[in-house]
C-alpha positions in Angstrom: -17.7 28.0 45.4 -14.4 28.6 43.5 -12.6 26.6 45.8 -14.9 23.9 45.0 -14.9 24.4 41.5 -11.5 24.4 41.7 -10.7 21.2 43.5 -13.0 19.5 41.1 -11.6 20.4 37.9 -7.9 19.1 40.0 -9.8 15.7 40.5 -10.8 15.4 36.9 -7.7 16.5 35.4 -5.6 14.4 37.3 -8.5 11.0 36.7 -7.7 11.9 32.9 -3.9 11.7 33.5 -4.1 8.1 35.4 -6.5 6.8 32.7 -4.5 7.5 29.4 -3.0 4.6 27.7 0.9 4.7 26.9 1.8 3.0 23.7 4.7 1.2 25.3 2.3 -0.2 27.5 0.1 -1.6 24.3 2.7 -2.8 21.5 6.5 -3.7 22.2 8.4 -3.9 19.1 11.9 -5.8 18.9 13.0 -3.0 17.2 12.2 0.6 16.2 14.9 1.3 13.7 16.6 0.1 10.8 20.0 0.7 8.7 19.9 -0.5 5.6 23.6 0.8 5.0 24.6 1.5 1.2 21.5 0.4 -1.0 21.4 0.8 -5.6 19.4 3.4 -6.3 16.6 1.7 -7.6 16.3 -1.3 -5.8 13.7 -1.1 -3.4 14.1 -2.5 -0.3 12.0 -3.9 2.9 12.2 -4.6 6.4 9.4 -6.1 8.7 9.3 -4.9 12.0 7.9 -7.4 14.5 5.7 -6.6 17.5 3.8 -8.2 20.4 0.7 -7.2 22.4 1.7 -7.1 26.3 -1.7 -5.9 27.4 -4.9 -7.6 28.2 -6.7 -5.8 26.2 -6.8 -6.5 21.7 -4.8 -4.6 20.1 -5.6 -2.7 17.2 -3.8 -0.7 14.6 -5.3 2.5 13.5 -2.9 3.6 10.7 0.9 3.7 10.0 1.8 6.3 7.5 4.9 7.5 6.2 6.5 11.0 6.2 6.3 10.8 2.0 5.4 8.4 -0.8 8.7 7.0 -1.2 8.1 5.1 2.1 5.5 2.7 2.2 4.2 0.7 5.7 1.7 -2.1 5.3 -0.1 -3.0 8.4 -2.4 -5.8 10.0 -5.9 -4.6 10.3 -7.1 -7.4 12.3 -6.8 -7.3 15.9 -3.9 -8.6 17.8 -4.4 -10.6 21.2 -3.0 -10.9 24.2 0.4 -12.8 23.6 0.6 -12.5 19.9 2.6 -10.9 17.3 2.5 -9.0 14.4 4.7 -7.5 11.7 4.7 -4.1 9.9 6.4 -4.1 6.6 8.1 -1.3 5.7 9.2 -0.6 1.5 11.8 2.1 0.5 11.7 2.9 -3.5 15.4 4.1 -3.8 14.9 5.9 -6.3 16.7 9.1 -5.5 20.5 8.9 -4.5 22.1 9.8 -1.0 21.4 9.7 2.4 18.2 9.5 3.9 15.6 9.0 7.2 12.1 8.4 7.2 9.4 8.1 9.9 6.8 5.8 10.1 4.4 7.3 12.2 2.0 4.0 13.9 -1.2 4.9 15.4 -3.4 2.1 17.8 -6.7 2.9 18.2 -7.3 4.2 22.3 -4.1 5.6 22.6 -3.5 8.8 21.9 0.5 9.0 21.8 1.6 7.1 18.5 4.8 4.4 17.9 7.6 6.0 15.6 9.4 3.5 13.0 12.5 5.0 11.7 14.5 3.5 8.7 17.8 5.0 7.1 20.3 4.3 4.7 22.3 6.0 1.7 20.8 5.1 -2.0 24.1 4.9 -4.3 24.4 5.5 -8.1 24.9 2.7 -10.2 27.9 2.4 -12.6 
């Protein structure tokens, strides 16, 4: 009997394995990361990042949030099919001077392992 509980439990974990989604496999982004290089401090600035859905399946974005409120991603919340693309827009306020690195943590709903966005750059004083 524990045998056969025991080979059964194998055969369901390893059907779970096989059966997750990879987030790779549902949105390709041209890129991941961005530099913005020296920015003023208190210029905000942007960047879109531009995606496409190589799946068969629509694609659909849960959420993108940012590590803190200094960083904010806007999102599509309509689906994306097969073939098409899409663009999140990233803002950074700028308001604080030096160096810095933020996440953008993107989420897609069925699939558990989420997309990370990163943007950097140094915020300068102005004269």
């Amino acid at each position: 009997m524990k045998l056969f509980l025991s080979i059964l439990l194998t055969c369901f974990s390893s059907t779970l394995l096989l059966a997750q989604v990879k987030v790779d496999d549902r949105i390709r982004f041209e890129k991941t990361e961005h530099n913005f290089g020296k920015i003023p401090q208190g210029k905000p600035v942007t960047i879109s990042f531009t995606f496409s859905n190589p799946s068969n399946e629509r694609l659909m974005i849960q959420d993108a949030t940012a590590e803190c409120g200094c960083t904010t991603p806007e999102y599509p919340t309509k689906p994306i099919t097969t073939g098409k693309t899409g663009t999140i827009t990233v803002t950074y306020d700028a308001k604080e001077p030096g160096a810095f690195t933020k996440r953008i943590t993107v989420r897609l709903i069925n699939v558990a392992e989420p997309k990370i966005l990163t943007i950097k750059g140094e915020v300068v004083k102005q004269k």
